[in-house]
C-alpha positions in Angstrom: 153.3 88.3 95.3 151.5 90.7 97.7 147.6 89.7 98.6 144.9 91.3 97.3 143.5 94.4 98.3 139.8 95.2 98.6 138.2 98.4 100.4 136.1 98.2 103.2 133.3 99.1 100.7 133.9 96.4 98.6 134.0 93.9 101.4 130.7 94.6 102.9 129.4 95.4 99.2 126.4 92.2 98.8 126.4 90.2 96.3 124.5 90.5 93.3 122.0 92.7 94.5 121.1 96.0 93.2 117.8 96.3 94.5 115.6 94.8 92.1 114.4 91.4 93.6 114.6 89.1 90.2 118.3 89.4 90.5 118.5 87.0 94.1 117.7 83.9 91.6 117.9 81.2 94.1 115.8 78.4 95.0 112.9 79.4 96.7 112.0 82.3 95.1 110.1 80.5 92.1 107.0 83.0 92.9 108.8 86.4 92.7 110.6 84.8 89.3 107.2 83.7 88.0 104.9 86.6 88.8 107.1 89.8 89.2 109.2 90.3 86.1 105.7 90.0 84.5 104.1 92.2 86.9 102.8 95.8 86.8 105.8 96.6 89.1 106.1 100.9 90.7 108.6 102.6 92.2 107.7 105.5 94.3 109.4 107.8 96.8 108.8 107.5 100.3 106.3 104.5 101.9 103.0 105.6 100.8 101.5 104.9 97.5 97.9 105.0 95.9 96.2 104.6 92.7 93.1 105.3 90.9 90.7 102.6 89.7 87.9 103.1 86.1 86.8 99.7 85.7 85.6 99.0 82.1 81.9 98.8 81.4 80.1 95.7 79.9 76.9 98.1 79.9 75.0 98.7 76.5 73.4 101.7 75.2 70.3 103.0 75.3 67.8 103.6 72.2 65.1 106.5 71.5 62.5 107.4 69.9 62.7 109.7 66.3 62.7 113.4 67.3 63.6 112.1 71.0 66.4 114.4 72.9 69.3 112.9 73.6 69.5 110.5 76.4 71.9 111.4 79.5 74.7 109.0 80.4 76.0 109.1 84.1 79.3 109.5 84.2 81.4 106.5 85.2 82.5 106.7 89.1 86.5 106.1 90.0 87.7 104.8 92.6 91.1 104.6 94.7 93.2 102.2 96.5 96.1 102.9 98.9 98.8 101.0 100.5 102.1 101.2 103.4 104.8 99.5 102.2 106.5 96.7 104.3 109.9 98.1 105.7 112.8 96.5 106.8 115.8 97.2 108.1 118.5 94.8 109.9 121.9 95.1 110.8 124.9 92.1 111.2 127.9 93.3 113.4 131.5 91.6 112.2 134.6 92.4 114.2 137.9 93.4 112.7 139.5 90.5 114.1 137.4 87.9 112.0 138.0 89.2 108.9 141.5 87.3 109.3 140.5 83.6 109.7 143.4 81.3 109.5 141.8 79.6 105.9 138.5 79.8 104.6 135.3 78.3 105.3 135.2 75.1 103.7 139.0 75.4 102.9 142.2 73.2 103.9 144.2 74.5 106.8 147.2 75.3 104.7 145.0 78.0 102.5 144.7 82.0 103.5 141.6 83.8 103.4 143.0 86.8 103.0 141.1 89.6 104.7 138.4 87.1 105.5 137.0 87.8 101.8 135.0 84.5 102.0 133.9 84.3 105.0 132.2 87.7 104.9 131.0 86.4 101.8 128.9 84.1 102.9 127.8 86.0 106.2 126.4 88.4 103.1 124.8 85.8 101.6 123.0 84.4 104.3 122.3 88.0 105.1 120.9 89.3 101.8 118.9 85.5 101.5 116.5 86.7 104.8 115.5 89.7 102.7 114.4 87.5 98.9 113.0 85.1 101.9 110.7 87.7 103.3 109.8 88.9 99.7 109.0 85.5 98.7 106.8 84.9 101.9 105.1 87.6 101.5 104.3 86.9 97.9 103.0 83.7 99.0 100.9 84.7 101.4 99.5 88.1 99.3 97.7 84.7 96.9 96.5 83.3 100.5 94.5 86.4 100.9 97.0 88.7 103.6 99.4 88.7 106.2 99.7 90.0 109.8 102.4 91.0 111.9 102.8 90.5 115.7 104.9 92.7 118.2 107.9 91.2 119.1 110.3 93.2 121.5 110.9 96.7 119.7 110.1 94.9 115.8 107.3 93.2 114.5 107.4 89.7 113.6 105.5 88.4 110.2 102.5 85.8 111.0 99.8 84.2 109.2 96.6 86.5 108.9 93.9 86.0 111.9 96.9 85.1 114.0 95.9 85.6 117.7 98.2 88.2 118.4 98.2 89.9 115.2 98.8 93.7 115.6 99.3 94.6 112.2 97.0 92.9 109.3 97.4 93.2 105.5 94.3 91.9 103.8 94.2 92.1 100.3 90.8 92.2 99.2 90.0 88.6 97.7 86.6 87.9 97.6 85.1 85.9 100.2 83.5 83.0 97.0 87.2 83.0 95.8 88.6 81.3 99.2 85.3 79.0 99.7 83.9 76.9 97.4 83.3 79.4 94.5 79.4 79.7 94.5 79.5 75.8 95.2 81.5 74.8 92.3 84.2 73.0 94.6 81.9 71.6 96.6 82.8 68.0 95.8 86.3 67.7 97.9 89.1 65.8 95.6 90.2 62.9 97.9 87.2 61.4 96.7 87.7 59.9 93.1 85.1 60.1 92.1 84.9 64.3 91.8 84.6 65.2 88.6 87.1 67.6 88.5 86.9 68.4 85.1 83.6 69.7 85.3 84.7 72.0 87.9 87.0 73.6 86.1 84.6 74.2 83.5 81.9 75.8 85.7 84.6 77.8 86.9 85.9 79.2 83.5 82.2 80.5 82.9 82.1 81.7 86.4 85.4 83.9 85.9 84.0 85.2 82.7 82.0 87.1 84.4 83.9 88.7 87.5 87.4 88.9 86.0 88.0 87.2 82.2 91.6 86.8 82.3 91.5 83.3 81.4 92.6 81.0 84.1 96.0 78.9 83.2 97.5 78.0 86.4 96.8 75.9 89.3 99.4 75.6 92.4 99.6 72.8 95.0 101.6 71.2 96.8 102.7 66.9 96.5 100.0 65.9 98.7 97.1 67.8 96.8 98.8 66.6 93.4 98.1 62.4 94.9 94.1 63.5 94.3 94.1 64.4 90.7 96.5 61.7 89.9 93.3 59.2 91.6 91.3 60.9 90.0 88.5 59.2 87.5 87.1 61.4 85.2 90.6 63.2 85.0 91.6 59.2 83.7 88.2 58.5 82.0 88.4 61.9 79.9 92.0 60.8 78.6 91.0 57.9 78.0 91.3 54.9 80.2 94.2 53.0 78.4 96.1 56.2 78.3 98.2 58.0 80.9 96.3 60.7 82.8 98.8 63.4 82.1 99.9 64.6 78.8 103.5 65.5 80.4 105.4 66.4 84.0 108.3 68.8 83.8 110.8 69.3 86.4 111.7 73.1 86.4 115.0 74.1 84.5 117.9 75.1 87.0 118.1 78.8 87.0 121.7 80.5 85.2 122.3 82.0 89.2 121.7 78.8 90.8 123.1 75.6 91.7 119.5 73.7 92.2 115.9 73.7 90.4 113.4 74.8 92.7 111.8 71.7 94.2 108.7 70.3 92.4 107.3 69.8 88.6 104.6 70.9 86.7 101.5 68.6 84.9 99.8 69.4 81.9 96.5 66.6 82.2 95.2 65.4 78.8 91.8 66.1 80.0 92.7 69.7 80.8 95.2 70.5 78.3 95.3 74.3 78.8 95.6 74.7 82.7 99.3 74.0 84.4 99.7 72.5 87.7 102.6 73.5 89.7 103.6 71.0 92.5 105.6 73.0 94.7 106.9 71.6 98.0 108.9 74.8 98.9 108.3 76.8 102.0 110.7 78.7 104.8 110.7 78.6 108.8 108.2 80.5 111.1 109.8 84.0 112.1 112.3 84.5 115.1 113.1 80.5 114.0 116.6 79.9 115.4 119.2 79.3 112.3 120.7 75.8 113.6 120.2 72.8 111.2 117.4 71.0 113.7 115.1 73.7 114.2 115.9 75.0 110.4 114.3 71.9 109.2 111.6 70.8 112.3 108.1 70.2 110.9 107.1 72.5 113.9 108.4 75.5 112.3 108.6 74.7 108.5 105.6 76.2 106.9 104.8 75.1 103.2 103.9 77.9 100.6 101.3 75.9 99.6 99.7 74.2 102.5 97.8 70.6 102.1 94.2 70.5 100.5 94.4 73.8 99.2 95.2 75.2 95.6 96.4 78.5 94.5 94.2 79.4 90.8 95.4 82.0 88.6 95.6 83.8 85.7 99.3 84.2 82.9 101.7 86.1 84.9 100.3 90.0 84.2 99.3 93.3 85.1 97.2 92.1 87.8 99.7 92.4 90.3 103.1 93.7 91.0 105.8 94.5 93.3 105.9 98.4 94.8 109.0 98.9 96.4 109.5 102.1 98.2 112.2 104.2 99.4 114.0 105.8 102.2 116.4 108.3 102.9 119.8 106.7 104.2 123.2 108.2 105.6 126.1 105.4 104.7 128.8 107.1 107.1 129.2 110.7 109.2 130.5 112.1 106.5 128.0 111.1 103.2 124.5 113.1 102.9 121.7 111.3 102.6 121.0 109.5 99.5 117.4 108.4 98.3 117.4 104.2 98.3 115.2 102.5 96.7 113.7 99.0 97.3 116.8 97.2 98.6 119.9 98.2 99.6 123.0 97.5 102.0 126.0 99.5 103.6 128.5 99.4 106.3 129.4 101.3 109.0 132.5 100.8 111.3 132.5 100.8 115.5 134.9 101.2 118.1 136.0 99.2 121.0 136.4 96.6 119.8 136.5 97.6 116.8 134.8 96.1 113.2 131.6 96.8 111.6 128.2 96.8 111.1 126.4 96.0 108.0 122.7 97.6 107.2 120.1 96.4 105.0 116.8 97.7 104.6 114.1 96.7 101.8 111.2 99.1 101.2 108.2 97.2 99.4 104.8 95.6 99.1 103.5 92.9 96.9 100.1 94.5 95.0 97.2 92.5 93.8 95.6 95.0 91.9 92.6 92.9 90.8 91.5 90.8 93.4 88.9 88.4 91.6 91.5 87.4 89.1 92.6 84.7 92.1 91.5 81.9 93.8 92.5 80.2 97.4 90.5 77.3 97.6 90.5 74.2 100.5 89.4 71.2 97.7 90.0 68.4 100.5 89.3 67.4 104.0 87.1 70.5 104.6 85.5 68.7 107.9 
């Protein structure tokens, strides 16, 4: 029986992708599963997008007096926002003579892998997985308040906002109460038990009435912040003391497109029954991290999403926020015209001497906060 035949096209073709970034369901991207199907997500033409803002009003009217002319009302100001999407754009060279390994990877050594099917497959795979990582990083850091980017050779190289070489910076606007100690409400740090955390919460509820009002429902942290509210003794003395302090802990359901649940649970707390707390332990590598196993998992370069002491605070998944992906003209071979991608996409291209392949991908897009005081960043512990 004669071996399968796949095109070129097919070959270098990635897996599951199509350009919309819910579709790379694997774990570590709990944030763009959580936040961006629910988002107020745009797709534009080109890099550049802006858009208009006409808040609503919580003014009342004014009265008159009988026989009175009419009063004049000022008409309400807009305003506009504006943003450059992030783009990038990497390419993977694979040589015609390794798409005919002797047997697969992972295979026996009497087994085929004809054409080298699966081990471009998972060259793809680890390719297509830098691109959801960068969108997932990103995300993360767009609830930290921004990003920056530091020159690095001919590219730029993603780094934590304020870094010391930071050429580019994306700052995102979030108030400067809503990553302190919110008008003093968390002053009281939480690896003290005696915080009363509860009342906390419920200053900040009235607090949020009155710069945002969505109605605050979800609180993310990592294992080490999760140790203080566990401790903590009006969290216990609320629920009662011969009761457990939390109502329930779920571990997260694995997704359909994955082998593994994303690491972490979430608590509901009997004394604060309608706010969730997501422990997630998840995080990814510094940029330019080399790919072998030791550095891959070295404290030195692992970065947490969530870093210790701090907590994420935010509103149900909405039109707050979104996920802009852009777009950019692309050529796919000498003979194609260019085509109009959008968000992400991938192609091949083959090279001489010695001959194989090189395969493209380039992602267009932006995470968007488009109300910046419906979200909190605060440092709860270990301030000094």
């Amino acid at each position: 029986m004669a071996p399968p035949f796949y095109t070129r096209e097919q070959l270098f073709q990635a897996p599951t992708i199509t350009g919309i970034i819910s579709q790379i369901d694997v774990p570590g991207s709990l944030f763009q599963r959580t936040y961006v199907p629910r988002g107020l997500n745009e797709r534009v033409t080109g890099r550049t997008a802006s858009w208009d803002l006409f808040n609503n009003t919580r003014s009342i009217g004014t009265v008159s007096a009988p026989r009175a002319q009419a009063n004049t009302r000022s008409r309400k100001p807009y305003g506009n926002r504006s943003v450059q999407m992030i783009r990038m754009f990497e390419k993977m060279p694979i040589w015609d003579e390794d798409l005919n390994k002797y047997r697969p990877p992972g295979g026996q050594f009497n087994q085929i892998d004809e054409m080298g099917l699966a081990w471009v497959k998972s060259q793809l795979r680890f390719f297509s997985t830098i691109f959801r990582n960068t969108r997932e990083w990103c995300l993360s850091r767009m609830f930290r308040g921004g990003f920056s980017a530091k020159i690095s050779g001919e590219s730029f190289q993603l780094v934590e906002k304020g870094d010391a070489n930071a050429y580019i910076t994306v700052d995102y606007g979030i108030p400067a109460e809503h990553t302190g100690t919110v008008n003093g409400i968390f002053t009281d740090e939480w690896d003290t038990p005696a915080t009363t955390i509860v009342n906390q919460f419920l200053e900040l509820d009235k607090y949020h009435a009155r710069v945002n009002s969505r109605p605050l429902r979800h609180v993310w942290l990592n294992g080490t912040t999760a140790q203080y509210l566990m401790e903590n003794e009006q969290l216990q003395s609320v629920r009662g003391t011969s009761m457990r302090i939390f109502d329930s802990i779920t571990q997260r359901p694995i997704d359909e497109n994955s082998k593994l649940p994303d690491t972490g649970y979430d608590i509901v707390f009997g004394a604060l029954p309608l706010i969730r707390f997501h422990v997630y332990n998840q995080g990814l590598v510094k940029s330019g991290t080399p790919e072998d196993f030791a550095s891959q998992i070295d404290s030195a370069n692992f970065e947490h999403f969530i870093p210790d002491d701090y907590i994420m605070i935010h509103p149900e998944p909405g039109d707050w926020m979104g996920m802009m992906t852009g777009s950019e003209l692309v050529r796919e071979n000498l003979q194609s015209e260019p085509i109009m991608r959008y968000g992400f996409h991938g192609w091949s291209m083959p090279f001489l001497n010695p001959s194989g392949y090189e395969i493209f991908q380039v992602d267009n897009f932006m995470p968007i906060l488009y109300e910046p005081y419906a979200i909190y960043y605060i440092k709860v512990a270990n301030r000094s």
